[in-house]
C-alpha positions in Angstrom: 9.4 -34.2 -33.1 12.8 -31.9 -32.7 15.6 -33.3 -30.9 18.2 -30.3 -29.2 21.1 -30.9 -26.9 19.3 -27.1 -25.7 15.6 -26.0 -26.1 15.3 -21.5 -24.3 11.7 -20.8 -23.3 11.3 -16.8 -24.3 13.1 -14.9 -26.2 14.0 -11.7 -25.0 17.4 -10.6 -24.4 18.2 -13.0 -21.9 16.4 -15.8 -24.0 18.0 -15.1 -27.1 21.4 -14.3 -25.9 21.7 -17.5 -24.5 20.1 -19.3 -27.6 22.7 -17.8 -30.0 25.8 -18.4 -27.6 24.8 -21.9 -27.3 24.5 -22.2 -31.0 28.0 -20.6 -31.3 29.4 -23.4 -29.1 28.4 -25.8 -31.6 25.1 -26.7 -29.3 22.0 -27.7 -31.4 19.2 -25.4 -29.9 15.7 -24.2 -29.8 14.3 -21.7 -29.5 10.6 -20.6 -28.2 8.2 -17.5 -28.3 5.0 -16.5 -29.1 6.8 -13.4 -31.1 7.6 -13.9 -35.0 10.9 -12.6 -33.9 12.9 -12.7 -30.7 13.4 -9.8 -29.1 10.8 -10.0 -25.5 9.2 -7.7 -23.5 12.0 -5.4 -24.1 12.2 -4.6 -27.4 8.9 -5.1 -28.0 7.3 -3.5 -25.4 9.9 -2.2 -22.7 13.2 -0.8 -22.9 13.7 0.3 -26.8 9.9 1.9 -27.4 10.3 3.6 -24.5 13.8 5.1 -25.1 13.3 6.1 -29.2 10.4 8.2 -27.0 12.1 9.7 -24.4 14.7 10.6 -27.3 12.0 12.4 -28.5 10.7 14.2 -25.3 14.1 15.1 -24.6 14.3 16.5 -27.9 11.2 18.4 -27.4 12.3 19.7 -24.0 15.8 21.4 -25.6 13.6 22.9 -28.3 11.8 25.3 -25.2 14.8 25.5 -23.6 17.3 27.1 -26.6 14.9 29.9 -25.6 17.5 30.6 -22.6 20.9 30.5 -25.9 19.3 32.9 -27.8 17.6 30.7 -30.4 13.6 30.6 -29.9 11.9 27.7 -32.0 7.9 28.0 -32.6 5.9 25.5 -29.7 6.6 21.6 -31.2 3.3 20.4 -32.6 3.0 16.5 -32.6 2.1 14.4 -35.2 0.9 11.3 -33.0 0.6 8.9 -35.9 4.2 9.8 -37.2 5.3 9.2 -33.8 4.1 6.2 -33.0 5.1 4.9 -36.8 9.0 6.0 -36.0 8.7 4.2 -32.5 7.6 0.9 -34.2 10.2 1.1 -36.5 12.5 1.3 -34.3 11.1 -2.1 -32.6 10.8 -4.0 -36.0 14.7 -2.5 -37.6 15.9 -4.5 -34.6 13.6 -7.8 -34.2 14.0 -7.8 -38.0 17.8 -8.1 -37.3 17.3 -10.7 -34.2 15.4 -13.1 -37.5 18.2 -12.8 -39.3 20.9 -14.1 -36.6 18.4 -16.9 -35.6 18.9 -18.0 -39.5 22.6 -16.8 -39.8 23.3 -19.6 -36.3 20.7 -21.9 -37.4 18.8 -22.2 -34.1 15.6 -23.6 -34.8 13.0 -20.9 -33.6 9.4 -22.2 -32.9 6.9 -19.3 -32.8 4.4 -20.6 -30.2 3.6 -21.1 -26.8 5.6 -24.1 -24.3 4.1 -26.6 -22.4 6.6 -28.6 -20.4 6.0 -32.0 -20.5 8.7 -33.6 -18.0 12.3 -32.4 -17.0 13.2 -33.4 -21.0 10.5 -32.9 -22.9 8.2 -30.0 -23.5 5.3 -29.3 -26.3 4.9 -26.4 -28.3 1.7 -25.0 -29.2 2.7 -23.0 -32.9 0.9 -19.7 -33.5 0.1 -21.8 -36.7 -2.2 -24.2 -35.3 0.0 -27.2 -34.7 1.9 -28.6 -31.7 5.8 -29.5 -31.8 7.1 -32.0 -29.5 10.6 -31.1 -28.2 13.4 -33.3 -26.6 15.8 -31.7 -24.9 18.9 -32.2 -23.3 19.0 -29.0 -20.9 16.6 -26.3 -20.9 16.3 -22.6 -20.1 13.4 -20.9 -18.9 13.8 -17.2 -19.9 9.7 -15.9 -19.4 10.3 -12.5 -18.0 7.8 -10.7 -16.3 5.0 -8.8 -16.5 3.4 -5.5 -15.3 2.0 -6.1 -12.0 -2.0 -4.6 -11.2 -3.4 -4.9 -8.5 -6.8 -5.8 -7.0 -7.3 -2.0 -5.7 -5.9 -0.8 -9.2 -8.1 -2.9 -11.4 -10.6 -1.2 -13.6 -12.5 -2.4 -17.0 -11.1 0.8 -18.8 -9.0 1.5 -21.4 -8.2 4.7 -20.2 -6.6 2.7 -17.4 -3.3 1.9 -18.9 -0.3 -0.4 -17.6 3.4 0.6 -19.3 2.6 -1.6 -22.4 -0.7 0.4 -23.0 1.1 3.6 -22.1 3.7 2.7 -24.9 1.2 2.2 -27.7 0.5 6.2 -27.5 -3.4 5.8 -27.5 -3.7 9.7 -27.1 -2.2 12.7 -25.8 -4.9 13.1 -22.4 -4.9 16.8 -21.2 -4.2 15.1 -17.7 -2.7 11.9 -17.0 -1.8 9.9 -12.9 1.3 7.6 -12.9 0.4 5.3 -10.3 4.1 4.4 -9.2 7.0 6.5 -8.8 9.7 4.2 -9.6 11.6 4.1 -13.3 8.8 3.2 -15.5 6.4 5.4 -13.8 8.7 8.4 -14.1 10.1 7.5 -17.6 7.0 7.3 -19.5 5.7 10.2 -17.4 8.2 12.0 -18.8 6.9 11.4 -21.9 3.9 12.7 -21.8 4.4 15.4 -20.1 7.1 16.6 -22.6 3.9 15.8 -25.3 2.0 18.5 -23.3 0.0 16.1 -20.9 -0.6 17.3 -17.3 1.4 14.9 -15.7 0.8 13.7 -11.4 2.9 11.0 -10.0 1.7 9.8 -6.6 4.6 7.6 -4.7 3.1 5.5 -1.7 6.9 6.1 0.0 8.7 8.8 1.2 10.6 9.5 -2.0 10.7 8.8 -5.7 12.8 5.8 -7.0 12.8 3.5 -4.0 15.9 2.2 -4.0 18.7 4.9 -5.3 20.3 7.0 -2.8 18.6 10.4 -2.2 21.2 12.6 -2.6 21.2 11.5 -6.3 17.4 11.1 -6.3 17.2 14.6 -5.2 18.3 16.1 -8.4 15.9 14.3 -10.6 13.2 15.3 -8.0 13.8 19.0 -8.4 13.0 18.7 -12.3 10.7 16.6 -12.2 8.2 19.0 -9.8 9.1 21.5 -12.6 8.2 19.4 -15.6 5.4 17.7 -13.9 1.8 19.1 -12.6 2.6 17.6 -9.3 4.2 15.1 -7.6 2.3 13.3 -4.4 4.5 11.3 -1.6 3.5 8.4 0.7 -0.2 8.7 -0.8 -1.7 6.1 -2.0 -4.8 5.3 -4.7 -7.4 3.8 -2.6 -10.3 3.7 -5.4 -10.9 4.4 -8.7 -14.0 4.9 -10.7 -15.1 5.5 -14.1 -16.9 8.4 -15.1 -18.2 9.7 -18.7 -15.3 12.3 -18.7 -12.6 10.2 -16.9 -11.2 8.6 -14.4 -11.8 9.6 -10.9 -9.4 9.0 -8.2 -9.4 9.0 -4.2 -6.8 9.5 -2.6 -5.0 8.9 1.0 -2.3 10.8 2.5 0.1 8.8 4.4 2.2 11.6 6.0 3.0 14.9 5.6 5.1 14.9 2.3 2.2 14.7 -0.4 2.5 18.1 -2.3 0.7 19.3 -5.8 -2.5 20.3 -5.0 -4.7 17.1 -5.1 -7.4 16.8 -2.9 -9.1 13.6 -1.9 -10.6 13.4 -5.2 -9.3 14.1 -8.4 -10.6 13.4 -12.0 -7.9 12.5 -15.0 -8.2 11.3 -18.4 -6.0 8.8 -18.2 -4.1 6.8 -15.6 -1.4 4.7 -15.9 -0.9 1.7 -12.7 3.5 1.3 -13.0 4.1 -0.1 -9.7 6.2 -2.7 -10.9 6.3 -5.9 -12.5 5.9 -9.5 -11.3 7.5 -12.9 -12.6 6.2 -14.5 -15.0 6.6 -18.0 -13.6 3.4 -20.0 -13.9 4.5 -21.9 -17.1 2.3 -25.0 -18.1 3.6 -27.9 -16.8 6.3 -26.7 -14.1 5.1 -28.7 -11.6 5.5 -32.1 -13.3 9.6 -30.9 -13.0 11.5 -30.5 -9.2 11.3 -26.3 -10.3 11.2 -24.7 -7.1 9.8 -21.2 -7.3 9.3 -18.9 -4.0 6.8 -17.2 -2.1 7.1 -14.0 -4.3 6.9 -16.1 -7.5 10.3 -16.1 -8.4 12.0 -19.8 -9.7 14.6 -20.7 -7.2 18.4 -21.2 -8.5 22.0 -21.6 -7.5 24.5 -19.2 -9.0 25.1 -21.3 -11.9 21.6 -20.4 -12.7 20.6 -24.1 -12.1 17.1 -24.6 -10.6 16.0 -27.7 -8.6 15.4 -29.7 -11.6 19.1 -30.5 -12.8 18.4 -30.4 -16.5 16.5 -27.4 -16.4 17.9 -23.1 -15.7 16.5 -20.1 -15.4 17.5 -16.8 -15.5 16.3 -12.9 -16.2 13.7 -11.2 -14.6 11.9 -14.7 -13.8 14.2 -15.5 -10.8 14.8 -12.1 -9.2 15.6 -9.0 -8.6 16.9 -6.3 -10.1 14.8 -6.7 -13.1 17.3 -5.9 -16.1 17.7 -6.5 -19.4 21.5 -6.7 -19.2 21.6 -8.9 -15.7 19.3 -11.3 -17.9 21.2 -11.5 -21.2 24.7 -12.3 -18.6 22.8 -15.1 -16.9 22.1 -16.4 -20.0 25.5 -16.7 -21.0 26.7 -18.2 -17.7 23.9 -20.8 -18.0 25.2 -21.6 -21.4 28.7 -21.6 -20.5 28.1 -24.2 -17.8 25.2 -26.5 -20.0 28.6 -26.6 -22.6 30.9 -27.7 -19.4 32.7 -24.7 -18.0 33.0 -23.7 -14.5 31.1 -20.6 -13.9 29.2 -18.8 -12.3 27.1 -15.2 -12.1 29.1 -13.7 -9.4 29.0 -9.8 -10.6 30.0 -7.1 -8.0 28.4 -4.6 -10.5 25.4 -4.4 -12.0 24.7 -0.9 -13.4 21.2 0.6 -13.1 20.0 3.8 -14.9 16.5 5.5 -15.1 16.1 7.3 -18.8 14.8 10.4 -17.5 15.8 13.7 -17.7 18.0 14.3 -15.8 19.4 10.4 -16.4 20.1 8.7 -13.2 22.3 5.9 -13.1 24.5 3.3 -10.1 26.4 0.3 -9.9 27.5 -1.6 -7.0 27.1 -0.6 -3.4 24.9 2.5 -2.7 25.5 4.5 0.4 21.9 3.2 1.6 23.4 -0.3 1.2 26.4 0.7 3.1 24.4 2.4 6.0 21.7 -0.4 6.1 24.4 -3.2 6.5 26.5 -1.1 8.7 29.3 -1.0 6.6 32.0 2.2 6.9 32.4 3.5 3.8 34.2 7.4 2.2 32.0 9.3 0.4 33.4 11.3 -2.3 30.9 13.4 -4.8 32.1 15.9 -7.7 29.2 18.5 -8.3 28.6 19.2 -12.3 28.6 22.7 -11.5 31.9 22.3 -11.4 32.4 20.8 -14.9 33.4 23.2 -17.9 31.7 20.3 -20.3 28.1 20.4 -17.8 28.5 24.3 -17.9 28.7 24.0 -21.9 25.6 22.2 -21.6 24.1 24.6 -19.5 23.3 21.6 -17.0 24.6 22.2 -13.9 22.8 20.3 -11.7 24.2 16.6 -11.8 26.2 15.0 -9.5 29.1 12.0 -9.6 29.1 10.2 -6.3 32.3 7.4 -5.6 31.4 5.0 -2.7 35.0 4.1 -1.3 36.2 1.3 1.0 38.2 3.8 3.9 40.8 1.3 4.1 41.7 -0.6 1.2 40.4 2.7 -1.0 39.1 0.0 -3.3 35.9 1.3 -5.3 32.5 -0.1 -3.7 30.1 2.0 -6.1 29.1 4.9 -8.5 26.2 6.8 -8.9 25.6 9.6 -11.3 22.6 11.9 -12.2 22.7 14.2 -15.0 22.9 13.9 -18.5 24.1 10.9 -20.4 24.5 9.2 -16.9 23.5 6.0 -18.4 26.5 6.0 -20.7 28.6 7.2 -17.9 28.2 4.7 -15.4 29.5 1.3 -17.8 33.3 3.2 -16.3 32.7 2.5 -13.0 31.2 -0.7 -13.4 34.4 -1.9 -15.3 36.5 0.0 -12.5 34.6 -2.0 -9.6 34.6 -5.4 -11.6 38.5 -4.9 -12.2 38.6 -4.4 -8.4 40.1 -0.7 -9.3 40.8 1.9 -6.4 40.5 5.5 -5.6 44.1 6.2 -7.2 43.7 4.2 -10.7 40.8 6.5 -11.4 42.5 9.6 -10.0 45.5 8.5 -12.4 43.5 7.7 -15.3 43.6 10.4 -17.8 40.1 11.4 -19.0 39.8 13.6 -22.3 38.5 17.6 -21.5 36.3 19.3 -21.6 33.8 16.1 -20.7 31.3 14.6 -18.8 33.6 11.5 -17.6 35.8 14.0 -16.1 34.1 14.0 -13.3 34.6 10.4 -12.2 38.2 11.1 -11.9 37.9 14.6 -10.4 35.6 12.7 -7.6 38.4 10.5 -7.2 40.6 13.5 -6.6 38.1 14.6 -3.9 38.3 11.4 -1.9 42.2 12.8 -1.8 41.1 16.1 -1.3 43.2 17.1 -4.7 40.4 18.2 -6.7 41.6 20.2 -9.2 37.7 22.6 -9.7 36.7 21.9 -6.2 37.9 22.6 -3.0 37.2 20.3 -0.6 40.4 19.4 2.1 40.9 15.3 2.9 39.5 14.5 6.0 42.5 13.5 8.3 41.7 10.5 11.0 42.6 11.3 14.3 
């Protein structure tokens, strides 16, 4: 049996985050997962595999595109094996550093399965054979998620693929349907089509990326109908069938915006289902503990990440929305911080989004759909990249810097970005929201030239209508 003032259930980054803080406040702790190292759904089979390949599409897509500078490379030929052996490497570099800080803090780390038991006990089922008993003072349930299928979507083929199938790189199909036009969809689909697949995305709404404002979804849009075979809006799959030499799919066209060409009926290699990803909450024993979890399946806590059951948290992807490995890995901490005493609790105003694509897309705080939704008056102040002499280096013109401003106070709400490198762009504004920064301290802020970060302070100087590469008068109030 294994006694712990703390035992974590999963260890992703929200798992294992709040496993080796807890260990740095001098907590003894467990920690549980099925993996030989920790690392979850994201290093394993998420965020890092994905990105070491869409560092590689991208890679390939600048190689065609040098053609425009004057340099003109031969057409990329993939070795898939090679591939696939530098994207697992990638995984095990980094859950091979995760073992070593598990040692290093001298959490006790229990490769199994957990089985809770009552609201201070649990049992372990090792990958070895045995079973651990546990004690526990607190606990932390850190699960994740996993892809969501459903019924409609369901089919007994491998050539049917969810984004952890996708990820392994089975082959390079001639034609492949993304089911799904949010970030996973349009990520890996990125991928394949910068391999040389024929890529469709079919979107049962309106618009790609459900969610981000549109003026920023927009500019992704336009490159993506030119990277992509087509691109199919408020359609839905209503069947699919396997057949000798694929998968065939019927369509239905909710409205007047499906585009690319499909028919009814169309037959693809391969297709991968990415629309979305749903708790993983059903954890043996749960209900022999006050856990609360809601109609959508997500465990139900305060803001100290505190469920019903007062020995037991949860946090990450497991109690909601958005579904990030960065909100998970801060709720982890704040969980931690209160199990060792402290006063806390996970109150961001900011927590920065980006989609990996090409361009990247990225936000933080309030989006002008928010703003319009809740009826809330907000300024508006956007800085075009065609205006940037580092975006023009580039020869990428077509992103866009978007400030969402309070009118009165002039106290940043929110930042979007599309364009390259938006994902390392956008940590700025959420540091300037979550220091309650306004329109001037970014204005003010000297930002090195010729770069991309420019561009959040020459949006600030539109908002004054003092933009130094734009000209774009300040709307007076009358």
């Amino acid at each position: 049996m294994t006694s712990v003032q703390l035992v974590v259930v999963g260890g992703g980054p929200g798992g294992y985050a709040a496993a080796f803080l807890a260990a740095d406040l001098g907590l003894s702790v467990a920690l549980v997962d099925p993996e030989a190292n920790p690392g979850g759904v994201c290093v394993y089979r998420g965020c890092i595999p994905s990105k070491a390949l869409l560092h590689v599409a991208k890679l390939v897509d600048e190689s065609r595109h040098a053609k425009a500078w004057g340099i003109e490379f031969g057409e990329p030929k993939i070795d898939l094996a090679k591939l696939r052996e530098f994207k697992n490497a990638v995984v095990g570099r980094l859950t091979r550093g995760t073992g070593q800080l598990v040692k290093h803090r001298k959490v006790q780390y229990l490769q199994g399965w957990a089985e809770i038991v009552d609201a201070h006990s649990l049992k372990v089922s090792l990958t070895s054979g045995a079973v651990e008993s546990v004690q526990f003072e607190h606990a932390i349930l850190a699960t994740g998620s996993v892809p969501a299928m459903p019924p409609m979507l369901r089919l007994d083929d491998p050539r049917v693929m969810d984004s952890t199938g996708a990820l392994e790189l089975p082959d390079i199909p001639k034609s492949l349907l993304v089911v799904g036009g949010g970030y996973i969809g349009l990520e890996l689909g990125s991928v394949y089509a910068a391999l040389g697949s024929a890529v469709t995305v079919v979107e049962m709404t309106p618009g790609l990326l459900p969610g981000a404002d549109r003026d920023l979804v927009d500019v992704l849009a336009r490159r993506i109908t030119q990277t992509m075979k087509g691109v199919l809006l408020e359609t839905s799959v209503v069947r699919m069938k396997a057949e000798a030499t694929g998968i065939r799919v019927t369509f239905e066209s909710m409205g007047a915006a499906a585009r690319g060409g499909a028919g009814n009926d169309q037959l693809f290699d391969r297709v991968l289902v990415s629309v979305g990803r749903r708790p993983n909450s059903k954890i043996p024993g749960l209900e022999r503990t006050q856990v609360q979890v809601d109609q959508r399946g997500f465990i139900m806590v305060d803001e100290q990440r505190r469920t019903h059951e007062p020995s037991i948290f949860a946090i990450g992807d497991v109690v909601g929305e958005p579904m990030l490995a960065h909100k998970a890995s801060h709720e982890g901490r704040v969980a931690v911080e209160v199990i060792a005493g402290e006063n806390v609790a996970f109150a961001p105003r900011a927590i920065p989004a980006v989609v990996f694509t090409d361009p990247e897309l990225a936000w933080c705080g309030l989006t002008e759909a928010q703003a319009a939704k809740g009826n809330r008056a907000v300024t508006i102040a956007k800085f075009p990249w065609a205006a940037s002499g580092r975006a023009i280096t580039l020869d990428r013109t077509d992103g866009l810097t978007k400030l969402v401003i309070d009118p009165e106070s002039e106290r940043l709400l929110g930042v979007g970005l599309v364009g390259p490198g938006a994902g390392e762009l956008i940590a700025e504004g959420a540091l300037a929201i979550e220091m309650g920064a306004n329109a001037t301290d970014l204005k003010l802020t000297i930002h090195p030239h010729p770069t991309l970060t420019e561009t959040m302070m020459e949006s600030a100087e539109v908002f004054f209508g003092q933009a130094t590469h734009v000209y774009k008068p300040r709307k007076v109030k009358t």
